[in-house]
N, C-alpha and C positions, 0 to 999 in steps of 0.2 A: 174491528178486523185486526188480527194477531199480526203484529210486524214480525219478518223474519229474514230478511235482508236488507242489509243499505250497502245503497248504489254512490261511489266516492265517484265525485265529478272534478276535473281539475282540466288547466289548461297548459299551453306548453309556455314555457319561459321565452324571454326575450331573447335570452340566451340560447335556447334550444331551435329558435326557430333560425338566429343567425346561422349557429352548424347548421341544420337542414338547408340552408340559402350557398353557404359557402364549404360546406361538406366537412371541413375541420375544425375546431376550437380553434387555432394559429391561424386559423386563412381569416377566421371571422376577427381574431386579433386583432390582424394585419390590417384588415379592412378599416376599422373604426378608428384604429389608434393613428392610421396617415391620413384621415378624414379629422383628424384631430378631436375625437370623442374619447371619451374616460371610458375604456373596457370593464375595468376592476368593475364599475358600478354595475357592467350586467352581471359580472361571475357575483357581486355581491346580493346581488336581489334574487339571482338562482339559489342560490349555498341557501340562504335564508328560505327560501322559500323550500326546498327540499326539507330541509332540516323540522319543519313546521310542517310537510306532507307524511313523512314518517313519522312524525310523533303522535300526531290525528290516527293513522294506520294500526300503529300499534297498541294503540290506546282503543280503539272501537272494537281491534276484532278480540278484546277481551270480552268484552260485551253483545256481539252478534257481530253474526257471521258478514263479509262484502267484500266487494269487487270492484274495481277502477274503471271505469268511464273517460276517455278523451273526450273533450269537449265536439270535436267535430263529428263525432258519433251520436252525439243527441238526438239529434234531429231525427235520424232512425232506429233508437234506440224503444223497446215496446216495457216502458215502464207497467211494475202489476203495485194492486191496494195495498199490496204486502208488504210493498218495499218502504224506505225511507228513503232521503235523497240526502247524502251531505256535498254539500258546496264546497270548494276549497279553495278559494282566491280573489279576484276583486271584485265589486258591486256589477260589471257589465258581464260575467257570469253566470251570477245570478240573475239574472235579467233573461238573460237567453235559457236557461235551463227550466224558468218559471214557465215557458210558454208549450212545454213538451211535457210537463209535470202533472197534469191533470190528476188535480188536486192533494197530491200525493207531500206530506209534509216535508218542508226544506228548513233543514237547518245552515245556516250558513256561515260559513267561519275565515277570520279575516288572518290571513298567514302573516301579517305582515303589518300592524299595526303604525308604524312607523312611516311608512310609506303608502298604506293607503288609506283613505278617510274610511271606510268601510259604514255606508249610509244603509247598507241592506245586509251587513255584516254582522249580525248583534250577539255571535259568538268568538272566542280566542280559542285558542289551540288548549288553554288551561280550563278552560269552564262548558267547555262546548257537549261535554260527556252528561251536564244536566238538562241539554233538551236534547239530546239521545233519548236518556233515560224517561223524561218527559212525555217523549212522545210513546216508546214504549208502554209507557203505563197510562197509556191514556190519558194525561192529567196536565198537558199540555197549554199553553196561551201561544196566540197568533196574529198576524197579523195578514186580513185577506187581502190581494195585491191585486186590483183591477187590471184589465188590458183595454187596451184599445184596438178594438181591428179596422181594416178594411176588408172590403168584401167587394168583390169585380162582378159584373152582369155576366159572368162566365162560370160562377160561385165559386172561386176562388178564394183565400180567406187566407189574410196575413195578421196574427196579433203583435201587440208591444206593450211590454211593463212600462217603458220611457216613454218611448217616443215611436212615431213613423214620421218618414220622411218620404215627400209625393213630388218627383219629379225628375229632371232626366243626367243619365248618368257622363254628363261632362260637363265644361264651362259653357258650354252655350244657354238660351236661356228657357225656361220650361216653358209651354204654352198648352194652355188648356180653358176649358170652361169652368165655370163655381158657380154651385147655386147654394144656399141658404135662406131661412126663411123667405122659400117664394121667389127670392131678389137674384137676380143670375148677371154676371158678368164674365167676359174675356180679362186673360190676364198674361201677361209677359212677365216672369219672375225667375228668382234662384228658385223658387219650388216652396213648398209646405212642409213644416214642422206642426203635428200634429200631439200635445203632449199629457201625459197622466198626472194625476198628484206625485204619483213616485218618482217620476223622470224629469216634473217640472223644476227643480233645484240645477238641472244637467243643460240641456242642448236650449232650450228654450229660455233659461236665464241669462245667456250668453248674447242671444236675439234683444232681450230687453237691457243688458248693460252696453251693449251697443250704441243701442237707440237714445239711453241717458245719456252715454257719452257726448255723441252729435250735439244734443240738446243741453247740454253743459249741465245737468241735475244731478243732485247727490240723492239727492229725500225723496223722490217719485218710488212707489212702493211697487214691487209684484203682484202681480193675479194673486188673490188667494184662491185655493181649490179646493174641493172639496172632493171625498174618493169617489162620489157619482159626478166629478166633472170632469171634462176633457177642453184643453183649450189649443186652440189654431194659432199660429202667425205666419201670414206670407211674408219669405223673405226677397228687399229688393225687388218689391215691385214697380213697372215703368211705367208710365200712362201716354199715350200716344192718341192717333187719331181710332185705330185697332182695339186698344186695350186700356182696360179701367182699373181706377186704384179703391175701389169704395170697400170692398170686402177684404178689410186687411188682418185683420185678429178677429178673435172672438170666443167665448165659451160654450162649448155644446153641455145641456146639458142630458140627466139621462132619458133616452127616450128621441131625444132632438138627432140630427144629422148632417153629416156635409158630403153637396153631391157635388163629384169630381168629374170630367170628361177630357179625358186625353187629346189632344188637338197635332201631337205629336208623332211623326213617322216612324218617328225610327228611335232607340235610346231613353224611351222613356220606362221610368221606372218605381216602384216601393219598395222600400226597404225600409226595416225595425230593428230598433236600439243599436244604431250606427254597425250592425255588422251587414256588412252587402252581399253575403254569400246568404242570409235571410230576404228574399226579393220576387217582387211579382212584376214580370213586364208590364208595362204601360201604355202601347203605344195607339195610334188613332184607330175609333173604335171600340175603343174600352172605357166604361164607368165605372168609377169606386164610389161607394158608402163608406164614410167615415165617422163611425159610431162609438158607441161604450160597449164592449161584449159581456155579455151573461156570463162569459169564462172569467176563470180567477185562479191565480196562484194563493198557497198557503205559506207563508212565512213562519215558522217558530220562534218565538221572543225570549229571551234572556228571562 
């Protein structure tokens, strides 16, 4: 299929989203620097990051023809075969753009090398014109990026390149049913972290240096994954006379599943790859399957 557009996806600055909160560059100032935070560093990461928007810009539409994307438009945005996708910012962009992309190649490029690790990043703003070209001519290397969904008895369907997270949207504690292989229990917890090979380095290594911490371990290792695995961890579960601690982690693999039952009135909720404007209500009444999906993102590699 002839590419003959790419679609520039980017997000708004830290900085841009202070003016849209406080309506001026000075009020947003005024805000941060008598909160006693270092302004300069958001004008700094803006400037840089602009500076590395436009040169991507100008540098592609040598090459073929495109058109800017806000990130909050994805989600209704009707990507075609035609298109390419370039990424222009940190790893949880890519992340959320992957899930809209049906299968359409992403190149992705880290503006800012400096400040962000860029794990899903595998181009710069200097090299990134050879998986353009790449992909152009067909002659491409990639990298397929698994999801994970859930899917509600209402057919509902939320994916995640990272992670999903299954539970309710405040401090109070989630309550719901879990069943795997067979084995069903109640549970009282912060909720489920649900995680991919791509996301497990993210939210769920966080859940396990935790866990070493309490337990005083340096040397206790991570899950390893594999891209057809997906692994669970309930966080902060309680065990009472109501609710059980037995199903606390675990690996699904592919084909395998974990059934979820909301037990929850009100506030409960999914949401993928920590963005919560990405979210399926949850509340009593409702099932999730929480599987490995057939869908997949395409990554372009360096």
């Amino acid at each position: 299929m002839k590419i003959e557009y790419a679609i520039i996806i980017k997000n708004k600055t830290r900085l841009e989203s202070l003016i849209e909160r406080f309506n001026t560059k000075a009020q947003a100032k005024f805000y941060i620097e008598s909160s006693g935070g270092n302004f300069q560093e958001y004008v700094d990461e803006h400037e840089k990051f602009h500076q590395s928007f436009i040169e991507v810009q100008t540098k592609l539409s040598k090459v073929i023809k495109n058109k800017v994307i806000e990130r909050e438009f994805v989600p209704s945005y009707i990507f075609s075969e035609n298109n390419l996708i370039v990424v222009v910012g940190q790893d949880g962009l890519v992340a959320n753009v992957a899930k809209y992309s049906k299968h359409i190649p992403i190149v992705a490029i880290n503006p800012d090398p400096e400040r962000y690790d860029g794990v899903l990043l595998p181009f710069t703003v200097k090299n990134f014109l050879n998986g353009v070209n790449s992909v152009i001519n067909e002659s491409f290397s990639s990298k397929k990026m698994k999801f994970a969904e859930a899917v509600l008895n209402d057919g509902q369907k939320l994916l995640a390149v990272n992670d999903l997270f299954i539970g309710i949207s405040s401090h109070s504690s989630a309550r719901y049913k879990i069943l795997l292989n067979g084995k069903e229990e109640t549970h009282s917890s912060s909720g489920i972290i649900v995680s991919t090979k791509t996301g497990s380095t993210g939210w769920l290594s966080s859940i396990f240096n935790m866990a070493f911490g309490i337990l005083g371990e340096s040397n206790l290792k991570y899950p390893k994954l594999n891209e057809d695995d997906l692994y669970f961890a309930v966080r902060e579960p309680f065990k009472s006379i109501k609710t059980q601690t037995g199903i606390c982690n675990g690996r699904l693999k592919k084909g395998s599943k974990l059934i979820i039952e909301s037990l929850m009135p009100n506030n409960g909720f999914i949401f993928s790859d920590v963005i919560e404007q990405d979210f399926l209500q949850f509340n009593s009444g409702a099932t999730a399957e929480i599987r490995l999906s057939d869908d997949e993102a395409v990554l372009v590699l360096n």
